[in-house]
N, C-alpha and C positions, 0 to 999 in steps of 0.2 A: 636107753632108759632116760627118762627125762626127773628132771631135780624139780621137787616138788616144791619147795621154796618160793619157783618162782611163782607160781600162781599165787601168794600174797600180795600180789602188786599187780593182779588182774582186775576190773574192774567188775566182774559178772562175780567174782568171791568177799560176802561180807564183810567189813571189818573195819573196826574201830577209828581208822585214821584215814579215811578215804578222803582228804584235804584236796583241792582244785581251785587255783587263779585263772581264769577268765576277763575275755575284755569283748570278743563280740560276739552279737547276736547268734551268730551258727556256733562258736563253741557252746554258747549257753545251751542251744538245741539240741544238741549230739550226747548232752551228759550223759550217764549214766544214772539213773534213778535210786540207786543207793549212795550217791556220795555223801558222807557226812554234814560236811564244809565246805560250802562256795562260798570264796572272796571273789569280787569285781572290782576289778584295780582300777585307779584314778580315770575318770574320762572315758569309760566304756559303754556302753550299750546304746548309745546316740543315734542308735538307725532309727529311721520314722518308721518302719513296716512293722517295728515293735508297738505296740499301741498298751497290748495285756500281757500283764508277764505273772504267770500262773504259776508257783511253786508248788503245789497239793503233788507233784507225779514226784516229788522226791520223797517218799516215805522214811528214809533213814536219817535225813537231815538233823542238824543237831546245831549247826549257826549258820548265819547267813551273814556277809559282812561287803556292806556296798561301799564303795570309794567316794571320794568328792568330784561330785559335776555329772553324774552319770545318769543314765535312763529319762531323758526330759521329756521323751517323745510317747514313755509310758502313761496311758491315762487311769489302768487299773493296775493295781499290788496285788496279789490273793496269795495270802499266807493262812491258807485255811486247810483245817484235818490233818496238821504234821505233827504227831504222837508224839516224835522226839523230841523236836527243836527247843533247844533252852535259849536263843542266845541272837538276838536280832540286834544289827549294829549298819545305818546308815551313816556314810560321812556327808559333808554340808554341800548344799546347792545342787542337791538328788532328786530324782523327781521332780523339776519346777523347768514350767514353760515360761510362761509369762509371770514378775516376780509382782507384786504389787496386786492379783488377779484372785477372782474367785470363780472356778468352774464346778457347776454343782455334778458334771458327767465325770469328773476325774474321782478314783475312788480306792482307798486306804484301807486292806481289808488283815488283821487279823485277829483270827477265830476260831474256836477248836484246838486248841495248842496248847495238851493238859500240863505239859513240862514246862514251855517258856517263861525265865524269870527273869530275863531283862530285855528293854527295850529301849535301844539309844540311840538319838535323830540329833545329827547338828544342823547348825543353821539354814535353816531359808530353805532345807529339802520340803517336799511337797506342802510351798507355800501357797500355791496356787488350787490345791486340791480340796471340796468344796464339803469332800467325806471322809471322816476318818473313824470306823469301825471296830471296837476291839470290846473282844465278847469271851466268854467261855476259857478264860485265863487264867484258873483259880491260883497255879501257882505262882503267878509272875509279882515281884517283888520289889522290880524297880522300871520305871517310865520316865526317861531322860530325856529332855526336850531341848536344845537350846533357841534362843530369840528367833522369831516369824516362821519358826516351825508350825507348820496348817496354820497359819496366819489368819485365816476368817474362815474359818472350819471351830463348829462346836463337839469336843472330843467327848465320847460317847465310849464309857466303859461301862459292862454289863456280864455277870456270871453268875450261874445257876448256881443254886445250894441244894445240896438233896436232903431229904430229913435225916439222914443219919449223922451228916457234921454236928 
């Protein structure tokens, strides 16, 4: 007879606490599409062969929490259609290739994400990024930016109203 307990700590059974720290690019690949919570710990995802890093396949998502120094080699973010996510937290010098730089191909995307109510970027991450997109956020309540955060990027907020509000 097998203890049934343990399948709360399988990753193919939903649940509320499905937390994971990550640092490269294959762990990020292998996840599981229902985890709650990816953290990217300090200095991770620096491979060049990552260019687009597409969160939409985790539908259960609920925050996303980057570290300092990480993903510089990403040109595109898509935090687009995650129903859950309340909760997006970059730490500083994330996202940036070249610092002082404006690349209009590199590109900040999130959109569709009727829960998210906060969004926190420290310094200098995607200073270099030429777009930063955020649309269809009606809940989100707070936009934390610190100094040369998209540096020379016009930030572009945008959400639908339907007649019933």
């Amino acid at each position: 007879m097998l203890d049934v307990g343990v399948l709360a700590n399988h990753l193919l059974v939903p649940s509320d606490s499905k937390r994971v720290t990550v640092c490269t690019v294959s762990e990020i690949m292998v996840l599981s599409n229902i985890v709650t919570h990816i953290t990217v710990s300090n200095r991770c995802g620096n491979d060049e062969s990552l260019t687009v890093l597409d969160m939409s396949r985790f539908a259960y998502l609920r925050e996303f929490v980057v570290g300092n120094d990480c993903f510089k080699y990403v040109d595109e973010l898509k935090l687009i259609g995650l129903n859950r996510l309340t909760k997006v937290v970059i730490g500083g010098n994330s996202f940036v290739w070249k610092y002082n730089g404006n690349d209009p191909n590199r590109h900040f995307y999130l959109k569709n994400c009727p829960k998210i109510k906060e969004l926190k970027v420290d310094g200098f991450s995607f200073s270099d990024y030429g777009v930063c997109e955020i649309e269809d956020v009606n809940a989100l309540e707070m936009i934390e930016m610190s100094g040369a955060t998209f540096q020379f990027t016009s930030l572009e907020l945008r959400s639908v109203v339907t007649e019933n509000e």
